[in-house]
C-alpha positions as CSV (number, residue, x, y, z in Angstrom):
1,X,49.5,19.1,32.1
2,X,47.1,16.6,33.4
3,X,44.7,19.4,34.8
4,X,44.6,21.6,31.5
5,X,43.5,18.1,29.7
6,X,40.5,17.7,32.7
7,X,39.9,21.0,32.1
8,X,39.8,21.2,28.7
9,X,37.9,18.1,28.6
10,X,35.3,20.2,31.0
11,X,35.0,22.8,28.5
12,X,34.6,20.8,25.6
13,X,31.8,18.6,27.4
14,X,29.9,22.3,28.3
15,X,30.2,23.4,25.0
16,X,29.0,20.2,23.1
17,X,25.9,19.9,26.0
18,X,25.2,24.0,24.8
19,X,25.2,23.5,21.0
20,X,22.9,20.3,21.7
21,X,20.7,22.3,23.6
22,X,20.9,25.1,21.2
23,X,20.6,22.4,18.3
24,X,17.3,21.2,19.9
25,X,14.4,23.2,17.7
26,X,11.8,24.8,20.0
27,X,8.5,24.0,20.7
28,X,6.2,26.9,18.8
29,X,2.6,25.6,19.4
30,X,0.5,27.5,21.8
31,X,-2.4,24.7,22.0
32,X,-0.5,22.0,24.5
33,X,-3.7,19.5,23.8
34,X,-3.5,16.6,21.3
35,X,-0.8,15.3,19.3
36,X,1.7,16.2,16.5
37,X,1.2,13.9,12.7
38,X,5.3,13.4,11.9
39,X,4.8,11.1,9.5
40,X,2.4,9.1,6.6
41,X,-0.8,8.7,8.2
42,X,0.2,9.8,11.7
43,X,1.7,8.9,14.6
44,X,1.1,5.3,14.8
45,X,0.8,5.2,11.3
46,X,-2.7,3.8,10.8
47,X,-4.5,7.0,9.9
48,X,-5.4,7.3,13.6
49,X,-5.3,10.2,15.8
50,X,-4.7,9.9,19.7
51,X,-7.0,13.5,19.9
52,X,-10.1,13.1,22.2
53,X,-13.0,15.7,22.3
54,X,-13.7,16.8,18.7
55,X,-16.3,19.0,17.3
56,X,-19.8,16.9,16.9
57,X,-21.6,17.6,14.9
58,X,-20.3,20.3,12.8
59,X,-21.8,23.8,11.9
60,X,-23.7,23.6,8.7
61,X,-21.2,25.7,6.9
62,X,-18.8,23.3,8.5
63,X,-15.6,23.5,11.4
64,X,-14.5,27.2,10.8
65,X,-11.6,27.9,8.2
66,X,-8.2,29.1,10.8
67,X,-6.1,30.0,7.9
68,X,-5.6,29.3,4.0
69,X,-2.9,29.0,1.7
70,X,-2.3,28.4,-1.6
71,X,0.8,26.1,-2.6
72,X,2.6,24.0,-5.6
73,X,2.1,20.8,-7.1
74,X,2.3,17.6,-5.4
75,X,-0.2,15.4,-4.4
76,X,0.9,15.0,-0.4
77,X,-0.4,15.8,2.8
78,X,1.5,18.1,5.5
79,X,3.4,16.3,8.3
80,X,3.6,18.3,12.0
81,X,5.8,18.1,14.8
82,X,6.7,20.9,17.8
83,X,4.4,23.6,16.4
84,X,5.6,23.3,12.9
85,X,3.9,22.2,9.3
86,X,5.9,20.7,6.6
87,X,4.7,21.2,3.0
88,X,6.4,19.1,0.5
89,X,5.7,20.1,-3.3
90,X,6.9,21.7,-6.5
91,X,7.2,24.9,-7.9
92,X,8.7,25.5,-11.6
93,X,11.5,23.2,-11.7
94,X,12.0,23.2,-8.1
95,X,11.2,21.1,-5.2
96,X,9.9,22.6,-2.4
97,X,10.2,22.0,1.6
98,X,8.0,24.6,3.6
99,X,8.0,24.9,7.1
100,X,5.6,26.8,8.7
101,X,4.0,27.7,11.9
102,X,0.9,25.1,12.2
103,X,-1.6,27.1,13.8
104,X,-1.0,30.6,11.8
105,X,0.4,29.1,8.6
106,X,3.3,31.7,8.7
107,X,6.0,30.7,6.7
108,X,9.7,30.2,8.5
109,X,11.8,28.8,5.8
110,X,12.0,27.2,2.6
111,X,14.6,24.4,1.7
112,X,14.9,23.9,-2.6
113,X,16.5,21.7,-4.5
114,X,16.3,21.6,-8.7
115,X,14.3,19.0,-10.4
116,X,13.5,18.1,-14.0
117,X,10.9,15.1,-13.3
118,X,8.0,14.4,-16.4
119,X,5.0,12.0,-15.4
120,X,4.8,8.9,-17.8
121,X,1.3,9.3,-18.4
122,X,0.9,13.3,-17.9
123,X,0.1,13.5,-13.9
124,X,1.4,16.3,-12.1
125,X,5.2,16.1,-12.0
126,X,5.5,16.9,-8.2
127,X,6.1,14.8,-4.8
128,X,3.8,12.4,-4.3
129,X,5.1,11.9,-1.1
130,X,4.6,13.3,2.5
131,X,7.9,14.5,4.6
132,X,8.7,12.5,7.5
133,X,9.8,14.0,11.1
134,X,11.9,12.4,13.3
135,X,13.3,14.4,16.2
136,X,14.9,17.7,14.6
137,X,15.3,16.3,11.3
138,X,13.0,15.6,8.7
139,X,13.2,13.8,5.6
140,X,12.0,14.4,2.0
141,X,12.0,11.8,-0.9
142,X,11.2,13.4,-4.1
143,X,9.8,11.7,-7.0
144,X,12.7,11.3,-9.0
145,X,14.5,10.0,-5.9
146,X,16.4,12.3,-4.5
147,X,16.6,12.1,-0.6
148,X,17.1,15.0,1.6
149,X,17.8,15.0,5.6
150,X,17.0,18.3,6.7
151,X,17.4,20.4,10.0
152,X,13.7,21.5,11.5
153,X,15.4,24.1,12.8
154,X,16.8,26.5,10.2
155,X,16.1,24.3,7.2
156,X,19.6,23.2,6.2
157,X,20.9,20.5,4.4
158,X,22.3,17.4,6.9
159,X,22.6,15.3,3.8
160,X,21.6,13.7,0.8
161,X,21.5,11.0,-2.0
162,X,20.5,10.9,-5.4
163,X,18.9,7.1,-5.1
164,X,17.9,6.6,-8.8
165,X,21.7,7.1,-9.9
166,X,23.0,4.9,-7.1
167,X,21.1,2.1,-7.4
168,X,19.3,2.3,-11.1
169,X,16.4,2.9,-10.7
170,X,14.0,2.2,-13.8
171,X,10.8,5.1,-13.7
172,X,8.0,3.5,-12.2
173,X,4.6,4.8,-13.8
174,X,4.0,7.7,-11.8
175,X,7.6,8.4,-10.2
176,X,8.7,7.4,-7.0
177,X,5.6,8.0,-4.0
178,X,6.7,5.3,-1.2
179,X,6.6,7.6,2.2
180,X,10.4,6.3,4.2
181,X,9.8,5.3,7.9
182,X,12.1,5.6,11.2
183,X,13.0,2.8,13.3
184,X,15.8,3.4,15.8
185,X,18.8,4.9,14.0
186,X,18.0,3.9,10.8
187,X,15.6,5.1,7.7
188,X,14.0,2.6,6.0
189,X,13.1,3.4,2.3
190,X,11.4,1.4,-0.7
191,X,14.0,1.9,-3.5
192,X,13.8,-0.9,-6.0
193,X,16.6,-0.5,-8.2
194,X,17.9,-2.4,-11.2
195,X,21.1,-4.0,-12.7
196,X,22.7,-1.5,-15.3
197,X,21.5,-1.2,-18.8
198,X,17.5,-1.8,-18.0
199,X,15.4,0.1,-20.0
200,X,15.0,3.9,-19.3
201,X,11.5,3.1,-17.9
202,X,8.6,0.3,-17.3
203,X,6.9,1.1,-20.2
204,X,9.7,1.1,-22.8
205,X,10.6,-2.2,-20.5
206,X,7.1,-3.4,-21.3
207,X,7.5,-4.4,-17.1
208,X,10.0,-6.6,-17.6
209,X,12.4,-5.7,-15.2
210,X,14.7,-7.2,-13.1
211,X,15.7,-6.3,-9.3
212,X,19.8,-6.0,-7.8
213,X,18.8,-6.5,-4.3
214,X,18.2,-3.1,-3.1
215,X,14.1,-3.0,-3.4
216,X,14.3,-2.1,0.0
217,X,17.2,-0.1,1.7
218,X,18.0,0.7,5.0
219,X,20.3,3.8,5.4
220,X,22.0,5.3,8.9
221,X,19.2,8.0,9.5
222,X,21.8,10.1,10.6
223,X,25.1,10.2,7.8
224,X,23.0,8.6,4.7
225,X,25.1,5.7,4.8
226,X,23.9,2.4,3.6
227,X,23.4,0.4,6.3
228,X,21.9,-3.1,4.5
229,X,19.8,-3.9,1.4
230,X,17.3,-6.3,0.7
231,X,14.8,-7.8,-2.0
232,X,15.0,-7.7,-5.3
233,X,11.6,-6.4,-5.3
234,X,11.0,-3.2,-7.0
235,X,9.2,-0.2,-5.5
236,X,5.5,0.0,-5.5
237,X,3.7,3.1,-4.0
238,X,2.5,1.9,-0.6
239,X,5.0,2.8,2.6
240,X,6.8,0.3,4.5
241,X,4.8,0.0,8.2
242,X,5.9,-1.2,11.6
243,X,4.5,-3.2,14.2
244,X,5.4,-4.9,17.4
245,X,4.5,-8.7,16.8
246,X,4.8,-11.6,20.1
247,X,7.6,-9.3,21.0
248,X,9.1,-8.9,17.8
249,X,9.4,-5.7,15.6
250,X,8.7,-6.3,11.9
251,X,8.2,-4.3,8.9
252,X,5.7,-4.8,6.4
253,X,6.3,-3.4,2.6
254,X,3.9,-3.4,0.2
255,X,6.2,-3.8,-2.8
256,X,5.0,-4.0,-6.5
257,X,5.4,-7.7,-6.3
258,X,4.0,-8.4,-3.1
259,X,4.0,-8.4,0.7
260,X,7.4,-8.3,2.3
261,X,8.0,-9.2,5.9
262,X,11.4,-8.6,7.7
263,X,13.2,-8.1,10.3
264,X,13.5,-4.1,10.5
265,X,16.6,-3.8,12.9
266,X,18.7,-6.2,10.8
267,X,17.4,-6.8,7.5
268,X,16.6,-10.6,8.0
269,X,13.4,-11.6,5.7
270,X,11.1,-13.7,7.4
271,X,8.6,-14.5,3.7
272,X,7.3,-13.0,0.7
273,X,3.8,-12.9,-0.6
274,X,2.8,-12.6,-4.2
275,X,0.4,-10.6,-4.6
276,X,0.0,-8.2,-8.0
277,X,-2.6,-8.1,-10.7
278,X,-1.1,-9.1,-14.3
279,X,-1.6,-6.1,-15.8
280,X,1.2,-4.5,-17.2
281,X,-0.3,-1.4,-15.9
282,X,-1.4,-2.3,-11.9
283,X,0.1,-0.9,-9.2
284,X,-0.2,-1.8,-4.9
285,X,-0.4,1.9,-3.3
286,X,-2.4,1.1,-0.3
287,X,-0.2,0.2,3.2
288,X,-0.6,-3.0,4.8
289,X,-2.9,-2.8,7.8
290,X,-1.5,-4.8,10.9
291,X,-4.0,-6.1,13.9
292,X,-2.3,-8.2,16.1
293,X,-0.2,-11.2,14.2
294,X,-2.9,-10.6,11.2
295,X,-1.6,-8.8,8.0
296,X,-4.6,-6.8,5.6
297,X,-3.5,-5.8,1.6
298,X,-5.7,-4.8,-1.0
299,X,-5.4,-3.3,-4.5
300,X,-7.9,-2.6,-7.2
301,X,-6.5,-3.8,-10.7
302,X,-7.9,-7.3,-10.2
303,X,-7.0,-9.5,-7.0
304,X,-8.7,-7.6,-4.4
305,X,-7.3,-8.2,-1.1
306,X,-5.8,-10.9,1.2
307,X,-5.4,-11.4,5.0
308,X,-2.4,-13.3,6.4
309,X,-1.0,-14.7,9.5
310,X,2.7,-14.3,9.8
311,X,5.1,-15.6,12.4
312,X,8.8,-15.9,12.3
313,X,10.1,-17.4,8.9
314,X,6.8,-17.5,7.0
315,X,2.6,-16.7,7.5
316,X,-0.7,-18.9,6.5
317,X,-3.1,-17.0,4.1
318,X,-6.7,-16.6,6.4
319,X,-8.2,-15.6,3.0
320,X,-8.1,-13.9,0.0
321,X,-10.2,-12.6,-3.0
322,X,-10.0,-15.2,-6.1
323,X,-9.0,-12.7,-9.2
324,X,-11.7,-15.0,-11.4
325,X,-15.1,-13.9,-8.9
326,X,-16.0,-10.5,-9.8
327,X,-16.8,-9.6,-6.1
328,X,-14.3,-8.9,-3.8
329,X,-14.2,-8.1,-0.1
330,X,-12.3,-4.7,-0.9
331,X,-10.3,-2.9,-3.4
332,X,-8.3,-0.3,-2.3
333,X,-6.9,2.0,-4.6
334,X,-4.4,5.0,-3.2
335,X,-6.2,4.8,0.5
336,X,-5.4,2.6,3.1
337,X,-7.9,1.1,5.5
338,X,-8.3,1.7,9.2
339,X,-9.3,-0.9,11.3
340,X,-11.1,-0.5,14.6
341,X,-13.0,-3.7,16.7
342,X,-12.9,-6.4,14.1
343,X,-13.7,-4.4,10.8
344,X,-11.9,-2.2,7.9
345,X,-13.3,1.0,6.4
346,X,-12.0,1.8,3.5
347,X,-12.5,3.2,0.1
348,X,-13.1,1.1,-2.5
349,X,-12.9,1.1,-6.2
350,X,-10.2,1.7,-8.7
351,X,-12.0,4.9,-10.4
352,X,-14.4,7.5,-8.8
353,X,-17.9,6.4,-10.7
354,X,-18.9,3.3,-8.9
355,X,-16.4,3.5,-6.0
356,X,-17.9,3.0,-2.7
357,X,-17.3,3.1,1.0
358,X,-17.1,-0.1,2.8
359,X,-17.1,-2.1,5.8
360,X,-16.1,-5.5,6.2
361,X,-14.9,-8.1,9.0
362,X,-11.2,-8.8,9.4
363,X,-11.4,-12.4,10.0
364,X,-13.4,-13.0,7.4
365,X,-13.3,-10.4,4.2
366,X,-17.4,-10.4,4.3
367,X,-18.7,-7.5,3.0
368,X,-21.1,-6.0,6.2
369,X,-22.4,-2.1,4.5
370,X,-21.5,-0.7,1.1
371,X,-22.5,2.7,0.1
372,X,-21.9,3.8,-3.1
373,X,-20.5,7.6,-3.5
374,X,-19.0,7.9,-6.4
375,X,-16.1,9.7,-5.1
376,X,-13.1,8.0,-3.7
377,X,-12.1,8.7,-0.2
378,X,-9.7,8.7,2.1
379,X,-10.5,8.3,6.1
380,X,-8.9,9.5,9.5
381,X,-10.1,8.2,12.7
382,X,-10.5,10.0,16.1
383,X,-12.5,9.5,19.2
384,X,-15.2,7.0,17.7
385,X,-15.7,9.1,14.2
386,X,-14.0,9.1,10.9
387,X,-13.0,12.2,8.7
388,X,-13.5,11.5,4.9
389,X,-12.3,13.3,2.0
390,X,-13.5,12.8,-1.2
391,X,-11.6,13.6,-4.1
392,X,-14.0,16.7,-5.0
393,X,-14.0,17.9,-2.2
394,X,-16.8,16.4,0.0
395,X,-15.7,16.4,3.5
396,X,-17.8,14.2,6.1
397,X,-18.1,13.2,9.3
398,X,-18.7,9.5,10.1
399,X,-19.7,7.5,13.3
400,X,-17.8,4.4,13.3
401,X,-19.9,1.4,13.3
402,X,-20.5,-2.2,11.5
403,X,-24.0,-1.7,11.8
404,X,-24.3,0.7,8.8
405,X,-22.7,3.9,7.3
406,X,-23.6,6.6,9.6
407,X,-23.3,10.2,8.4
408,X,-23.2,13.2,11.4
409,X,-22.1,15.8,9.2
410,X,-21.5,16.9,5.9
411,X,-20.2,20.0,3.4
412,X,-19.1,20.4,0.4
413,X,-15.6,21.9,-0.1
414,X,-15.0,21.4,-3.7
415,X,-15.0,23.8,-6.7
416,X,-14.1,27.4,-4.5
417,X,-11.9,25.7,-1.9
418,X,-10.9,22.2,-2.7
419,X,-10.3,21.5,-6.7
420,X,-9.9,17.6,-7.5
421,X,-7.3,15.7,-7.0
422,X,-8.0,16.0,-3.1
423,X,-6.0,12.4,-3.1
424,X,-4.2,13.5,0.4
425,X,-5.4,11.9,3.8
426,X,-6.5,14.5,6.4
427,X,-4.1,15.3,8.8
428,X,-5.2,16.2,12.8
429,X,-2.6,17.7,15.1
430,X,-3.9,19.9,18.0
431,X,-7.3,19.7,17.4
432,X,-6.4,21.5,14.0
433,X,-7.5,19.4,10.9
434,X,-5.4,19.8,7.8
435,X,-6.9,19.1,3.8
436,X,-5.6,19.5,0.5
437,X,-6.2,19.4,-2.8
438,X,-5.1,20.5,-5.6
439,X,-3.1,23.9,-5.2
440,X,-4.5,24.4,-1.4
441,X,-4.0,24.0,2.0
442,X,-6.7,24.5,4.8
443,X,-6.6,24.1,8.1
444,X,-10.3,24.1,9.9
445,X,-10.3,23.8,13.8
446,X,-12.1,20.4,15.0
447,X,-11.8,20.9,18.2
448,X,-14.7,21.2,20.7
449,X,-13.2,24.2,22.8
450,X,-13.6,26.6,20.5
């Protein structure tokens, strides 16, 4: 009796080890150099890539086109991992997950769900967000708030919650945008809901609305289980972001309020940070930007931006912009800033005529270069250069430097490729660079080994 039990426990350990293996989705790329982008603004999420060697300076006509393809409505960018492109976005009154091969932009499978989502003020009624890759499973949060884990390897459904029922959530402005984020076994989501019987929306609510304690949710990444809650913050559009501090993992969100900091792995909140114009009608959408214990925010309905020092229980403010001065260091509007030596980049500006791109000093907020392009931007660094795309399609390449703005190369894309709103950062994976905009999704090879 005691043998058929080992050996039964023999053949139920082989047969779990084969469907793991077989559960593990295979690798499909051909190019093995560079990196995959599995999640909002890449692999470190910083809109930095880890790729070396890049094509400088460009053709004039620009890096050559690999492959083209139209798609739905949304305003996201792709997410990659093992060979394969996720394309979040809408189509009739369905949501769409695509996954495709990254390099040939064949299609492999398509997970729907049904969605009956209408903009407040008449913006596309897609995802705003981007999916998000974590091992063989990827997540999707749609902008009325349904969640979705799903398999990378076939496309089917692990699990899913419908968040704006379970925790009444009032409609924000422009729907729900906030990109979740991974740390250990948990998924870590900006929810923001409401006590019951709130008004149907922020408008009808004239913004006066209250929080229950789950602006920001942390749910096994596995089963969809709640694993704690926080905040009574509700949900802005900037994604939460992680960073190793003095040995300490913390997790900055963005919320509509203000700057939260916590503890990621057990919910413990260290401070919160006000910081939100007074207009009924501002929103924070940019991510904080973390540089060693220093914290960077900025938004662009009136406060500008703000640089903190945090440390267990609480930070010091370095400086911020004083709403009352007209000048600011930076205002950041959808885009996030990369840092790199002691300075941001970023776009600044909260509507394309008189936007401009910037540079400043960390420490300080001084303004060092400001060029005025009337087009907002949004940057991806790699190998000592940026990527910019405008928002009409201009698509540059940039030497990174304080000393003044530095332009290599330089094509226009808009009108018969790119149609406004190109509002999604580029994405790099392989030495394959990734743009949309409005209905379309190219991929250009930026590598130098062509």
């Amino acid at each position: 009796m005691k043998t058929k039990r080992v050996l039964a426990c023999i053949l139920m350990l082989i047969f779990t080890s084969h469907s793991i293996a077989e559960a593990q989705a295979q690798d499909l790329r051909t190019r093995k150099i560079g990196s995959d982008w599995p999640r909002f603004l890449g692999p470190t999420g910083d809109g930095k890539s880890p790729e070396k060697s890049i094509l400088v300076p460009w053709p004039k006509s620009g890096p050559p086109i690999v492959w083209q393809k139209q798609i739905g409505t949304s305003y996201g960018a792709p997410t990659i991992s093992k060979g394969r492109l996720f394309m979040f976005d809408r189509h009739g009154d369905k949501a769409r997950l695509i996954c495709m091969k990254s390099e040939t932009g064949e299609e492999l499978w398509r997970f729907e769900y049904p969605t009956d989502y209408e903009d407040l003020y008449g913006y596309n009624n897609g995802p705003r967000s981007c999916p998000v890759v974590d091992d063989d499973r990827v997540y999707i949060f749609g902008v009325e708030g349904m969640l979705h884990c799903i398999s990378i390897s076939d496309g089917k459904l692990v699990w899913k919650l419908d968040t704006t029922t379970q925790f009444n959530v009032v409609q924000n402005f422009f729907g729900i945008a906030s990109a979740p984020v991974v740390e250990g076994n948990l998924l870590i989501v900006q929810i923001g809901g409401s006590p019951r019987g709130t008004a149907k929306d922020v408008l009808a609510a004239q913004g006066r609305i209250k929080g229950n304690g789950s602006g920001i949710v942390a749910f096994n990444k596995l089963t969809g289980e709640v694993v704690y809650q926080i905040t009574d913050e509700l949900a802005s559009y900037a994604s939460p972001t992680l960073a190793t501090i003095n040995g300490r993992r913390w997790c900055f969100t963005f919320a509509r309020g203000g700057l939260v900091g916590f503890e990621p792995g057990t919910g413990k909140v260290d401070f919160h940070y006000p910081w939100r114009a007074k207009k009924l009608e501002s929103i924070n959408a940019s991510n904080p930007v973390v540089v060693g214990d220093l914290v960077f925010i900025s938004e662009t309905y009136g406060i500008g931006s703000s640089l903190l020092r945090v440390r267990e229980g609480g930070y010091d403010v370095i400086w911020k912009d004083f709403p009352r001065r007209r000048a600011k260091a930076m205002q950041l509007h959808w885009n996030t800033a990369i840092h790199h030596e002691g300075y941001l980049y970023g776009s600044s500006g909260r509507h394309s005529k008189g936007s401009d791109l910037r540079c400043i000093e960390l420490q300080t907020g001084k303004v060092i270069w400001s060029h005025s392009l009337n087009e907002r931007t949004s940057l991806l660094y790699v190998d000592g250069y940026f990527v910019s795309l405008g928002e009409f399609g201009t698509l540059m390449l940039i030497r990174v430097t304080p000393e003044k703005l530095d332009v290599v190369s330089h094509i226009q894309l808009g009108g018969h490729l790119i149609k406004y709103p190109a509002w999604a950062a580029p994405v790099l994976s392989n030495g394959l660079l990734y743009i949309r905009g409005k209905n379309r999704l190219i991929c250009l090879d930026l590598s130098s080994y062509q």
